[in-house]
N, C-alpha and C positions, 0 to 999 in steps of 0.2 A: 504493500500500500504506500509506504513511506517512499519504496522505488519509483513509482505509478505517479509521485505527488511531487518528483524532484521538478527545479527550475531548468525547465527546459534550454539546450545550448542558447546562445545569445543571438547568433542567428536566424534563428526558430522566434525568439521573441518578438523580433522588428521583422516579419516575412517580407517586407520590400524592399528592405537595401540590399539585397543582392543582386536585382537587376537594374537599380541605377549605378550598382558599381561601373557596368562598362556606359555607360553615359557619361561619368566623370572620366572616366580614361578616356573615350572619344571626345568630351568638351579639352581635357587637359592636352590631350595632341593637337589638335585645334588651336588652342590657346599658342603649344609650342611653335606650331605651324608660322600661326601669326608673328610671334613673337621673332621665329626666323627670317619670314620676310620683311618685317619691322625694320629687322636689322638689316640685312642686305640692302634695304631701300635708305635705310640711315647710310650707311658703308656708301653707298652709287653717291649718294647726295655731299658729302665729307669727299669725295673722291673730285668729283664735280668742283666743288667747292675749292678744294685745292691744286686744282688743274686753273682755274681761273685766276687764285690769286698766287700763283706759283710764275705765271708768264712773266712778269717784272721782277721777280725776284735773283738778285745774283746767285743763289745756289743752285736754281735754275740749273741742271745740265744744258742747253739752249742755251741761256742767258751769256755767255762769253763769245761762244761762234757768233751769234746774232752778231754781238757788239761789232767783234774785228769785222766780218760781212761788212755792215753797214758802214763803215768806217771807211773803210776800203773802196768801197763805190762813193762816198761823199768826196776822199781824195782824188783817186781815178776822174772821175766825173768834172770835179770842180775844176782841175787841171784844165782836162782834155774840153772842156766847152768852151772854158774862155780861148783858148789858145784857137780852137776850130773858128768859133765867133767870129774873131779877128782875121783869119783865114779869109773866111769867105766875104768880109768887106775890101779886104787888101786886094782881092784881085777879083774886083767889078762888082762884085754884089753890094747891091743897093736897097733892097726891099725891108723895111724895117719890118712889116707886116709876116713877113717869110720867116724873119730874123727870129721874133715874138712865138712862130704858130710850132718851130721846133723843139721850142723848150717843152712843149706840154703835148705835142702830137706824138710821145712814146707810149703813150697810158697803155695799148695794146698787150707790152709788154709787163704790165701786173697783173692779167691774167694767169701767167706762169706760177708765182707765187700764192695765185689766190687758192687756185683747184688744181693744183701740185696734193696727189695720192698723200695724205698722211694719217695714222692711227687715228688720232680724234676724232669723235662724229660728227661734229658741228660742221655745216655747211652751210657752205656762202650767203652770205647778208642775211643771214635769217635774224639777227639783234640790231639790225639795223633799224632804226627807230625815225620816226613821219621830221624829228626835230634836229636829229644825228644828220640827217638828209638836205634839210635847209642850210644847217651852218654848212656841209661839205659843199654846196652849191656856193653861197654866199664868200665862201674863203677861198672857192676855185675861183671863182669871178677878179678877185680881190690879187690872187696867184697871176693871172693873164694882161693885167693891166702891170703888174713890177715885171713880168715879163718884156713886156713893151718898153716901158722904162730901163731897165738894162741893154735891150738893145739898142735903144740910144745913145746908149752910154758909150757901149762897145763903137757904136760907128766913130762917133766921132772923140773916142780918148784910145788913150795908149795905154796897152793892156796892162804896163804894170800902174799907170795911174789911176785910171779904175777899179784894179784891183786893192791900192790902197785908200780909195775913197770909199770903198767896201766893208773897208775896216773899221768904220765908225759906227758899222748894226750893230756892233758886238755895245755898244754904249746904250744905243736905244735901247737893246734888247734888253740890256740891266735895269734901265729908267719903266720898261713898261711891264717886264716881271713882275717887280715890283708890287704895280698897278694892279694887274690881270690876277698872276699868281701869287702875292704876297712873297714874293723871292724877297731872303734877309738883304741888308745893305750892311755891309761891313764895309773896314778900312781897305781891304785887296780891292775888291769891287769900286769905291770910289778910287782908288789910285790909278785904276784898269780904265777907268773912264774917262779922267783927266789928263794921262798919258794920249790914250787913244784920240781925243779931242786934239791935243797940240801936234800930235800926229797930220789930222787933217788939216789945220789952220796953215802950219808950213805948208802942205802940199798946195792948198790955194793961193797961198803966196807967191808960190814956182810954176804958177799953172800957164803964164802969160807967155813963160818963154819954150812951152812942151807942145806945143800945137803944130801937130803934120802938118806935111806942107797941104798948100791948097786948102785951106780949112779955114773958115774965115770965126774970126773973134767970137762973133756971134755963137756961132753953131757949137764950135767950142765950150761956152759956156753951156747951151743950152744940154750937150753931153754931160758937162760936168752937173750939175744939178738933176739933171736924169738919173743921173748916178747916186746921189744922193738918197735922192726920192725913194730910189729900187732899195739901197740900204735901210731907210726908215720902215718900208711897206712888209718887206722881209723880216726886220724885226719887230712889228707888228705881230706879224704871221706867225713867228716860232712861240710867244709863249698862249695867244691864242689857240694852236694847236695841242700845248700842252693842255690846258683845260679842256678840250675837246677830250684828246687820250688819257683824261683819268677818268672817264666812264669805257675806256677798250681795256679788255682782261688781256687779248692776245692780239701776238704780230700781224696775224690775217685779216684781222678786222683793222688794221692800220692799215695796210693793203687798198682794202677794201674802198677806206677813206679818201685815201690817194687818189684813186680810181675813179671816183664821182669828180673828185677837185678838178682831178688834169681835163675831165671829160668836160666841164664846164668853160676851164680854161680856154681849151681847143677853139670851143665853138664861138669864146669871145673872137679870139685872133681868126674865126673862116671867117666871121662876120665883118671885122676889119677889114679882113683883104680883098671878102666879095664888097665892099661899099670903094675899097680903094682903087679898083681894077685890079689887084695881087693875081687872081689866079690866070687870068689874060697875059696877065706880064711873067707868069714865072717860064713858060718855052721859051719866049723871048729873048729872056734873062740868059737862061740855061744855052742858048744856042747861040746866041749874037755877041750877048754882054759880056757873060764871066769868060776870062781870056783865057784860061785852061781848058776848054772846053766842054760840053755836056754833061761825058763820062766822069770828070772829076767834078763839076758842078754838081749831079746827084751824088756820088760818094759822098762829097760832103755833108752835103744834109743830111743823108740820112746816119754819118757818125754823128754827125752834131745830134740828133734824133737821138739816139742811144747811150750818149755821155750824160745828155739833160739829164735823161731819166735816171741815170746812176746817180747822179749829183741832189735831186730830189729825192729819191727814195731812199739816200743814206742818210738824209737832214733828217728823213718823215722818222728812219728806225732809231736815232741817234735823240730826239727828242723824247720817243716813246721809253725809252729804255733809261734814259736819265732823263735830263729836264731842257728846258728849251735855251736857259742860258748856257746849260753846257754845250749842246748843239750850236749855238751862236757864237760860244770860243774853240768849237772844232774849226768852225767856218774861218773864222779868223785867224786861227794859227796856219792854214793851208795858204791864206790869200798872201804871203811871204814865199810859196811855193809859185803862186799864179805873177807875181813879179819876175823872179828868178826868170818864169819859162816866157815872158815876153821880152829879157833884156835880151836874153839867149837866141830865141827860136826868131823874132821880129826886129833885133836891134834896139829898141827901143833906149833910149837917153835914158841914164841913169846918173846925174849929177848928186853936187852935196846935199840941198834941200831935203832929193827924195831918198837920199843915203839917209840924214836924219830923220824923215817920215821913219824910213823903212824898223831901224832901234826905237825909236821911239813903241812903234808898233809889237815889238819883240818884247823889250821890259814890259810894257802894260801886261802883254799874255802872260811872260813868264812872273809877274810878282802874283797875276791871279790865280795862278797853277799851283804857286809856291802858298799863297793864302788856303786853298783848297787843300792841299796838305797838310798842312801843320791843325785847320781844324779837324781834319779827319783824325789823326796820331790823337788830338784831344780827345773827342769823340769815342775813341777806342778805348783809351786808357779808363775814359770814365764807367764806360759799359764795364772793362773787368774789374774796376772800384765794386760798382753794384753791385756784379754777380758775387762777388768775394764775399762782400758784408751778407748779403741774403745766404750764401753757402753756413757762414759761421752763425749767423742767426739761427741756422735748423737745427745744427749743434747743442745749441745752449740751452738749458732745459726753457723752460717757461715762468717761472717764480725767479728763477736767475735773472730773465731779462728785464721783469719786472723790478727786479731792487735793482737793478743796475741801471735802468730807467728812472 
């Protein structure tokens, strides 16, 4: 009886939790399930995440090649355009409107790097945004008129003097940092400026007795301040662009950027040439005018066509990657290269005056190079201050740092 009256196993007592046992086992795989793909979708998103904010970063594997790339083609470019430039006005080219539509008629060639095969999924312009689109228009516009204006310049100066009239964006470009980007002003920076300034003030001093021949005063001038112009509009453009490029995570969507600009560019300089008669007069030109004849008439252009474009698209990477004043003292430290290559390759006068431009233009670069240095050494040293103290911080119990507080 007492057998008969025992408390039945515990199982037996609650007769239904046995078959919601596998209801909790299929909610709790469920639940893993989710919690799996939770993860992976957090993992893709974290991956994402630091693929986008890894493109600017120096440890970047990319981050170094990019650089020298870009660097490379800003030099190559910057050289090789002026030098062609001058080319093709030295023997007969006349058409400033031609002169203008070559800088920017290369855009073709940033296709290559846009839809160039690579691992990442992201495809073309798809972040491309209705406002991303306006400014790239509005700054290509903006791009094809300093265009115009450097040609100018080019006609009627002497390539190493426009190249050292060139060297007074690297000032603007400080002055409107500044402005744009909040770029710091320190003592390098204004000495860089001040140097650069007396730099151009000699050269306009000396400018009266550097006029090729057949070139009358006027026109002259009107080079020279073309010249000008191109440098202010230019620096303009570099820290303007940087504020564009802190909403781009990666180099293809700089591309990209380019690609609207030049496109816009272009179509300023057909529209010039179609209002000027340009494209009537370029057979003309090519057949009659330039004394080399045809065959190197087209050669030319179309180097000039493919140096631009290296010279643009090493500014466009050289900005994106650091900042738009540092791109404006790449520019500048080269235009000492773009002098050399016109006393050399063109003869060009090279007297005291523009010997003095020329140092003068070298200290300003080198005390800014050398500013840039010593804060960076600071910079460094302070970060391993920080880490050091937060390292010995972990160290220390907590009631320790308190009395020691």
């Amino acid at each position: 009886m007492s057998a008969t009256s025992q408390t039945p196993p515990f199982q037996h007592q609650f007769p239904g939790t046995s078959p919601p046992q596998n209801g909790i086992e299929s909610i709790d795989q469920e639940g893993k399930e989710e919690l799996s793909h939770s993860n992976r979708t957090s993992t893709m998103d974290n991956n994402e995440q630091h693929h986008r904010e890894d493109q600017k970063s120096m440890t970047n594997s990319r981050y170094m090649p990019l650089l020298v790339v870009n660097y490379l083609m800003l030099f190559v470019g910057s050289l090789s355009s002026s030098l062609l430039s001058k080319f093709y006005f030295i023997h007969k080219g006349s058409n400033k409107w031609v002169s203008s539509w070559v800088q920017c008629a290369g855009f073709p060639l940033l296709l290559i790097p846009i839809f160039l095969p690579r691992r990442s999924t992201r495809k073309p312009f798809t972040d491309f945004t209705p406002r991303m689109l306006l400014y790239s228009i509005l700054v290509g516009l903006m791009l094809g008129f300093n265009n115009l204006l450097i040609s100018w310049g080019v006609a009627y100066l002497p390539v190493s003097t426009s190249a050292l009239l060139l060297s007074s964006q690297l000032a603007f470009t400080l002055i409107l940092s500044a402005i744009i980007v909040k770029q710091k002003i320190n003592f390098s920076n204004l000495n860089c400026v001040i140097l650069l300034t007396l730099s151009s003030i000699i050269l306009a001093l000396d400018s009266s007795h550097q006029r090729p021949e057949g070139l009358t005063k006027r026109n002259y001038f009107i080079g020279f301040f073309c010249t000008i112009g191109a440098g202010l509009l230019f620096s303009l453009y570099l820290p303007v662009m940087e504020k564009i490029y802190r909403t781009v995570y990666c180099y293809e969507m700089v591309m990209e950027i380019q690609l609207v600009m030049e496109i816009a560019a272009t179509v300023l300089a057909t529209v010039g040439m179609a209002c000027d008669g340009g494209f009537s007069g370029i057979r003309e030109e090519a057949d009659r005018v330039f004394d080399l004849g045809p065959t190197a008439y087209w050669v030319t252009i179309m180097a000039t066509v493919v140096t631009w474009q290296w010279c643009f698209t090493g500014t466009a990477g050289m900005v994106f990657l650091t900042s738009s004043l540092t791109g404006g003292i790449c520019s500048t430290a080269l235009l000492s290269m773009n002098v050399l290559g016109g006393v050399v390759v063109y003869r060009d006068p090279f007297g005291g005056f523009k010997a003095v431009s020329t140092v003068l233009c070298v200290w300003g670069f080198c005390s800014y190079v050398f500013g840039m240095h010593v804060r960076k050494k600071l910079e460094n040293a302070q970060t391993r201050n920080s880490n050091g103290r937060e390292s010995f911080s972990e160290l220390v119990p907590l009631e320790i740092r308190d009395e020691v507080c």
